[in-house]
C-alpha positions as CSV (number, residue, x, y, z in Angstrom):
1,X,75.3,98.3,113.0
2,X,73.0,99.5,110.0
3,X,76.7,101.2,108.6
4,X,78.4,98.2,109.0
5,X,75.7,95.7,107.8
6,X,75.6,98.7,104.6
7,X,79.4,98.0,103.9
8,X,79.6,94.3,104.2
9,X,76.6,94.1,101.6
10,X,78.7,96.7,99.2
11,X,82.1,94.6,99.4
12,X,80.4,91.6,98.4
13,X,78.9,93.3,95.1
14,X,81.9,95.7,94.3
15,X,83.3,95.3,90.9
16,X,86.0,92.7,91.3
17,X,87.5,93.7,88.0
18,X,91.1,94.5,89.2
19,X,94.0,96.9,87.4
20,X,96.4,94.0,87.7
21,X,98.7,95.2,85.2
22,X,101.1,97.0,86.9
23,X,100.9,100.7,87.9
24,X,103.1,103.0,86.0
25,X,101.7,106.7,86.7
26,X,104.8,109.1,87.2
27,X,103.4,111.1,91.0
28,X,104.5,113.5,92.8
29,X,103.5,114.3,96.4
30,X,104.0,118.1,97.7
31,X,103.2,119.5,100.9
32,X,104.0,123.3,102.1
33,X,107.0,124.0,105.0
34,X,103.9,124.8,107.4
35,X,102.3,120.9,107.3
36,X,104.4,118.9,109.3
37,X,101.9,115.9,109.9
38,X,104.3,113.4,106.8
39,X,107.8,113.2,106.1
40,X,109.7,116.2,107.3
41,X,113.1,114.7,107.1
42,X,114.8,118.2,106.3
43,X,118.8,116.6,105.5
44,X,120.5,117.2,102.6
45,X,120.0,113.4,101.0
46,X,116.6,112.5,100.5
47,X,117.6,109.4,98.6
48,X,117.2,107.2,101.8
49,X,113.4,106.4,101.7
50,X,113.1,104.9,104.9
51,X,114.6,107.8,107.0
52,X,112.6,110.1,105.7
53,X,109.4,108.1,105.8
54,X,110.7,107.7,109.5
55,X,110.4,111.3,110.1
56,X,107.0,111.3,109.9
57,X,104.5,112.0,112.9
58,X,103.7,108.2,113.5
59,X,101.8,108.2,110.4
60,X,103.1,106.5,107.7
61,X,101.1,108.0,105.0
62,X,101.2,107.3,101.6
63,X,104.1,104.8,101.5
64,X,103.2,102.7,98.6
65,X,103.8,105.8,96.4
66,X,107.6,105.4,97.4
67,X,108.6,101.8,97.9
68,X,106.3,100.8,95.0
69,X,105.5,103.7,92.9
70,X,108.7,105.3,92.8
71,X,107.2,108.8,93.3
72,X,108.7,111.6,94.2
73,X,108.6,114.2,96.9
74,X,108.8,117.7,97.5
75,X,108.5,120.4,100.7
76,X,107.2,123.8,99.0
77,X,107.8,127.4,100.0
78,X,104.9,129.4,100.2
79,X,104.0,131.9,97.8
80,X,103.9,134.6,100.4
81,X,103.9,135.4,104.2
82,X,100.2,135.0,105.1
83,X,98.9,131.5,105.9
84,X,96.4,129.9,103.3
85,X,92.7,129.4,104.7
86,X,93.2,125.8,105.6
87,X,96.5,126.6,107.2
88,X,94.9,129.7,109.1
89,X,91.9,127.6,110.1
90,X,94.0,124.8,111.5
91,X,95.9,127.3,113.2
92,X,93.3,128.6,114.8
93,X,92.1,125.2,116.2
94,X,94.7,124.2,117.8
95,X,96.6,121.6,115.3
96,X,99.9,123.9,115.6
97,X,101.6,122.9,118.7
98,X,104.7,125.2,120.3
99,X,106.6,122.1,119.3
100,X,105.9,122.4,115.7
101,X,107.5,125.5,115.2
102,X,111.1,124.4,115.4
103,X,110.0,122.0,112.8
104,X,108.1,123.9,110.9
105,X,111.3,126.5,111.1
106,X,113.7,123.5,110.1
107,X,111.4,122.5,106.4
108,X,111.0,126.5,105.6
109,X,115.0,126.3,105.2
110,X,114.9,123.8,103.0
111,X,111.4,124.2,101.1
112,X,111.6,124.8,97.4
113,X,109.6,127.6,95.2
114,X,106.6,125.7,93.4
115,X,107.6,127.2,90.1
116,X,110.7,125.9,90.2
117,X,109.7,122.0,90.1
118,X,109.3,120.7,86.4
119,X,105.8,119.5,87.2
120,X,105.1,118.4,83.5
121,X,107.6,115.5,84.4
122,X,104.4,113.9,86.1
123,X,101.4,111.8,85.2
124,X,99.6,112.9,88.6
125,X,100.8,115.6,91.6
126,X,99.5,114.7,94.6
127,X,99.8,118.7,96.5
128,X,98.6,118.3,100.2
129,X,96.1,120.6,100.7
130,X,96.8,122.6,97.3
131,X,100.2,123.3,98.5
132,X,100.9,124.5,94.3
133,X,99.5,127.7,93.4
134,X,96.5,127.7,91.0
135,X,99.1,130.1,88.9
136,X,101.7,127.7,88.8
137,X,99.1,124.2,87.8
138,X,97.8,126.1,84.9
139,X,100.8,126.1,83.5
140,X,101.2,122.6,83.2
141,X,97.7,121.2,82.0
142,X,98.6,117.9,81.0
143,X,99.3,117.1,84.4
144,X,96.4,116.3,86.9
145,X,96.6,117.8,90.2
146,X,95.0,116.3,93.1
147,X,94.6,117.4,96.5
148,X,94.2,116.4,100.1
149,X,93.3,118.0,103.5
150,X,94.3,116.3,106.6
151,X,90.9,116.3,108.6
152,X,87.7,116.1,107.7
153,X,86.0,118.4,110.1
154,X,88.2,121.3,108.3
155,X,85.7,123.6,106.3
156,X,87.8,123.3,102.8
157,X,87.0,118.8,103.5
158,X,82.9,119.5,103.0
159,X,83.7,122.3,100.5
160,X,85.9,120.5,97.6
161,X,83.7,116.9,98.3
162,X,81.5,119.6,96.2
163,X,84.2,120.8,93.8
164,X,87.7,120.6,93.8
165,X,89.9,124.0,94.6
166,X,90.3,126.1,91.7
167,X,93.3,124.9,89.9
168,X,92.8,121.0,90.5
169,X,90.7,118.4,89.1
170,X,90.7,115.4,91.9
171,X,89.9,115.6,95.8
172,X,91.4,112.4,97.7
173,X,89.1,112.1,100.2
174,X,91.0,109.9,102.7
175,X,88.0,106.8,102.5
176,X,88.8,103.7,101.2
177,X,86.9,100.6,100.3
178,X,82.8,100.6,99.8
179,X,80.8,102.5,102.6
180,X,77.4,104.0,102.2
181,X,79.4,107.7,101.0
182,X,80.5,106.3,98.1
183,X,77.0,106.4,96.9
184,X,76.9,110.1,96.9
185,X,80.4,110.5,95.7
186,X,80.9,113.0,93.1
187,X,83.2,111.9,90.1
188,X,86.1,114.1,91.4
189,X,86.4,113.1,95.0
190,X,88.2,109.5,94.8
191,X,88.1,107.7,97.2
192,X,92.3,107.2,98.2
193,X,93.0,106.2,102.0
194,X,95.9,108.7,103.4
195,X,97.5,105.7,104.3
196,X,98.1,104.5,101.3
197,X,99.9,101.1,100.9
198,X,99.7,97.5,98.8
199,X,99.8,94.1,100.7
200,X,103.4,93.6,101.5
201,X,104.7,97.2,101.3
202,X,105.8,97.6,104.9
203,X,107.7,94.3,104.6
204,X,109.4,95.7,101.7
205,X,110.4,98.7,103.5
206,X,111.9,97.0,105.9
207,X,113.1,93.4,104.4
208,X,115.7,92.5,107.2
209,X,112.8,92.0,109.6
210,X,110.9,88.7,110.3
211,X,107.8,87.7,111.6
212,X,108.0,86.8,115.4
213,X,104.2,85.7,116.3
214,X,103.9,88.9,117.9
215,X,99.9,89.9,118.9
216,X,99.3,93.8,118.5
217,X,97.3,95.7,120.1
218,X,96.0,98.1,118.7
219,X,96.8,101.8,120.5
220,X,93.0,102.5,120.9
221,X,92.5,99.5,122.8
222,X,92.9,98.8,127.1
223,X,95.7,96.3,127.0
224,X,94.7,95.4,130.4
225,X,91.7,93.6,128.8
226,X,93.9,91.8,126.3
227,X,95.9,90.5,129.6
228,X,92.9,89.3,131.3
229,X,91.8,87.3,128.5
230,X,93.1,83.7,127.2
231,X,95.9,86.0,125.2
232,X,97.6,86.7,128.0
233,X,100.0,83.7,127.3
234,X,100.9,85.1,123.9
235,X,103.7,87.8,123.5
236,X,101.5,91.0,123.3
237,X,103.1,94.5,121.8
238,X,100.6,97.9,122.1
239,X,100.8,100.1,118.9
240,X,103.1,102.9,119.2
241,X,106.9,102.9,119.8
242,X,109.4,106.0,120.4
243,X,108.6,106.7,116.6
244,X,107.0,105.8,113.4
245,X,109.9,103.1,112.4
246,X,109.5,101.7,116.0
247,X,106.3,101.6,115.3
248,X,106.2,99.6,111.8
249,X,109.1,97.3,112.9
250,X,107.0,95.9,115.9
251,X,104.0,95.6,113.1
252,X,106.2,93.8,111.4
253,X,106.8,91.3,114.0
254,X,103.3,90.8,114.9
255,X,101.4,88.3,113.2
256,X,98.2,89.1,114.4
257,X,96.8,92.8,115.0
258,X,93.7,92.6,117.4
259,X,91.2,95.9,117.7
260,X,87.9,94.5,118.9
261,X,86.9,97.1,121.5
262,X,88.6,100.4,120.7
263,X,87.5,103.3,122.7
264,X,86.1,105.0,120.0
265,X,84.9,104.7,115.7
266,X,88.0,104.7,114.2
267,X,88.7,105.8,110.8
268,X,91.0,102.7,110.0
269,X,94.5,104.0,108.5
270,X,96.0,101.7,111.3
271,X,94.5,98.7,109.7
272,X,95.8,99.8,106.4
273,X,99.7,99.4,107.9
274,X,98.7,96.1,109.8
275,X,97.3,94.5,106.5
276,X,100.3,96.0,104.5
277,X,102.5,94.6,107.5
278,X,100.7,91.0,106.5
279,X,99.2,91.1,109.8
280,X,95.6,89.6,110.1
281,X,93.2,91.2,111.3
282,X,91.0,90.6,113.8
283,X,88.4,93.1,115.2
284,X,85.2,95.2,115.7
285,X,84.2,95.6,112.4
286,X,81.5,97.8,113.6
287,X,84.2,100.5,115.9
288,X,85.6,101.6,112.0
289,X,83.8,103.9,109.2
290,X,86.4,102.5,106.7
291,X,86.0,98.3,107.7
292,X,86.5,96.6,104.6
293,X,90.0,95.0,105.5
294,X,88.3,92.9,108.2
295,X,87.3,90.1,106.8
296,X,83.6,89.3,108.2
297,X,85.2,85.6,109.7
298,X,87.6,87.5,111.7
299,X,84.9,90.4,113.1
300,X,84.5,90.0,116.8
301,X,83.6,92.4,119.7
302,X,85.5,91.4,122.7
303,X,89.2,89.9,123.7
304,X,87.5,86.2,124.7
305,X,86.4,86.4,121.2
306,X,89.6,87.7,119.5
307,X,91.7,85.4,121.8
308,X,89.6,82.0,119.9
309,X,89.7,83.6,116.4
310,X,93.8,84.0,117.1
311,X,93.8,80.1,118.5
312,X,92.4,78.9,115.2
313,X,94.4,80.7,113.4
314,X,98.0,79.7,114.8
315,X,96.8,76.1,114.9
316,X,95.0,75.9,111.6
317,X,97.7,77.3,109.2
318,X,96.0,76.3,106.1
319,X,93.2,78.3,107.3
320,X,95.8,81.2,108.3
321,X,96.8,81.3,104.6
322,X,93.1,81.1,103.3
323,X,91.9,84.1,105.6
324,X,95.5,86.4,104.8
325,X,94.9,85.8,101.5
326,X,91.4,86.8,101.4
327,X,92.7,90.1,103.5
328,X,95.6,91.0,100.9
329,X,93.1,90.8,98.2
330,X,90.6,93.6,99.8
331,X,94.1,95.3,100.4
332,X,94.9,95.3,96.9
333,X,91.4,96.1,95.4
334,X,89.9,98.8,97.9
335,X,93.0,100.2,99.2
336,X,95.5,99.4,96.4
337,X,93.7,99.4,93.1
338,X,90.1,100.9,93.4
339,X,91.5,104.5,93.7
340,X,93.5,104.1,90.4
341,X,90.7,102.8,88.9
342,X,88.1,105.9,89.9
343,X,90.8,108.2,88.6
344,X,90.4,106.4,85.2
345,X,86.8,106.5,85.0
346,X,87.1,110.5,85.8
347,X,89.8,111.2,82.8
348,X,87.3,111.5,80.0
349,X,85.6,114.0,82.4
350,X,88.4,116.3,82.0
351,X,89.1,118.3,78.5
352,X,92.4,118.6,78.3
353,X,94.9,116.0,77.2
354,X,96.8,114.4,80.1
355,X,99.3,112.2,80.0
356,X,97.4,110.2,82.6
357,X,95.4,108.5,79.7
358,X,98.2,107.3,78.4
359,X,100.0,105.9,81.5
360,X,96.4,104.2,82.6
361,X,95.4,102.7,79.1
């Protein structure tokens, strides 16, 4: 409660100063043949955004960077045979599963040297858990390189919320919006949510779908309890499908996305696709260390609750506008915008002249 109450009383005082002008950073995103968690479409044309954004492992990742950003995207060979820390640590915990290796097999053949990218091309490289050799950033140094790891109970998470891996200058740290760790946040980590999308991106991915009032469940959530509830005589659809497209095509469907009693504290990428999917939200602000896209008028804690919040909604419309509105707005600035704007305020940390400034002045 005291975590939640902490966040609600931060997104009421955050700087509401937006970056409305449009974003215009060249980006790259890179990951190494061994990570197979995003996009590991391995065909010949990459050109077709959505199939390889498909191809991811039910997470959708940082899709705004594509459908809004134009970035660009690259599966690295690795600079030798051994397995970096990250990737030996995560081996020895168990992420690797015997089904990974076929896939991991299928990006080796296709995986590009890191020296051969032209990385000066870019305003920002985005190298999932530093996928690019510290020999190969320092030789382009007006490009800022960022870096990611994919959970945050792995030991190099703790160590570069400290100071970034040698080579780099920024740490995404997968939170987004205001929560009681951004007061201890060091001017290199920024805060930029893995799944990162603006309000509307997932309809823009998919443009030939249309809403169908569908309620979501979300997958975290008993949809027995949802049936037992006054919801049972709306069309209800659980998170999840035979893939990720599956997946975002039923979120874009739904209208509403309910997650007020999920089985455990979430860490809320799945209401950054819902929101992007224009669905509203409506949940347990309290189950989710990153809440901010709940509005506090749609926070509930049980399916009797939801189901009333839901029957306002579809019979109020004017008050369905005012409250998705509201939502796309905390979309835009703590998911969208408030990234962006962190990695401004760090640029004049950094002596060396990137091309960054330029492209964010």
């Amino acid at each position: 409660m005291v975590w939640e109450s902490s966040c609600r009383w931060m997104e009421r005082v955050a700087d509401r100063r937006s970056t409305s002008s449009p974003i215009h950073l060249r980006i790259a995103l890179a990951k190494s043949w061994r990570y197979t968690d995003l996009y590991s479409y391995c065909g010949q044309d990459a050109s077709d955004t959505r199939t390889w954004i498909g191809s991811s492992n039910f997470r959708s990742g940082p899709i705004g960077l594509f459908v809004d950003l134009r970035a660009e995207y690259f599966i690295l060979a690795s600079a030798g045979s051994e397995r970096s820390a990250i990737e030996a640590e995560k081996h020895r915990r168990g992420y690797i599963r015997p089904h990974h290796h076929a896939l991991q097999e299928a990006q080796r053949r296709v995986a590009i040297p890191p020296e051969s990218v032209d990385w000066g091309r870019f305003d920002l490289v985005i190298a999932i858990e530093d996928s690019v050799p510290n020999a190969v950033t320092e030789r382009h140094p007006a490009t800022l390189w960022a870096t990611l790891v994919e959970d945050h109970s792995l030991t190099a998470f703790s160590k570069y919320m400290e100071r970034p891996p040698s080579g780099y200058d920024c740490f995404f740290n997968q939170h987004f919006g205001p929560t009681p760790r951004s007061l201890r946040r060091k001017r290199h980590v920024i805060e930029w949510s893995y799944t990162y999308a603006s309000p509307g991106c997932i309809r823009r991915l998919l443009p030939e779908i249309a809403k169908e009032g569908l309620v979501m469940i979300d997958a975290h959530e008993d949809r027995r309890e949802a049936s037992l509830s006054p919801l049972r005589d709306l069309t209800t659809v659980q998170a999840g499908g035979r893939c990720l497209l599956d997946h975002l095509s039923l979120l874009a469907k739904s209208t509403f996305y309910l997650c007020p009693s999920p089985s455990s504290r979430r860490w809320g990428n799945a209401l950054v696709e819902a929101a992007s999917a224009g669905c509203v939200l409506v949940g347990n602000r309290r189950a989710f260390w990153n809440p901010c896209l709940i509005t506090p008028e749609m926070h509930c804690e049980d399916y009797d609750a939801a189901a009333r919040l839901v029957t306002r909604l579809r019979l109020d419309k004017d008050h369905y506008q005012r409250v998705l509105a509201g939502q796309e707005d905390r979309l835009r600035r703590f998911v969208w915008e408030r990234p962006i704007e962190q990695i401004r305020q760090y640029l004049p940390v950094i002596d060396r002249a990137l091309t960054a400034r330029h492209a964010l002045s």
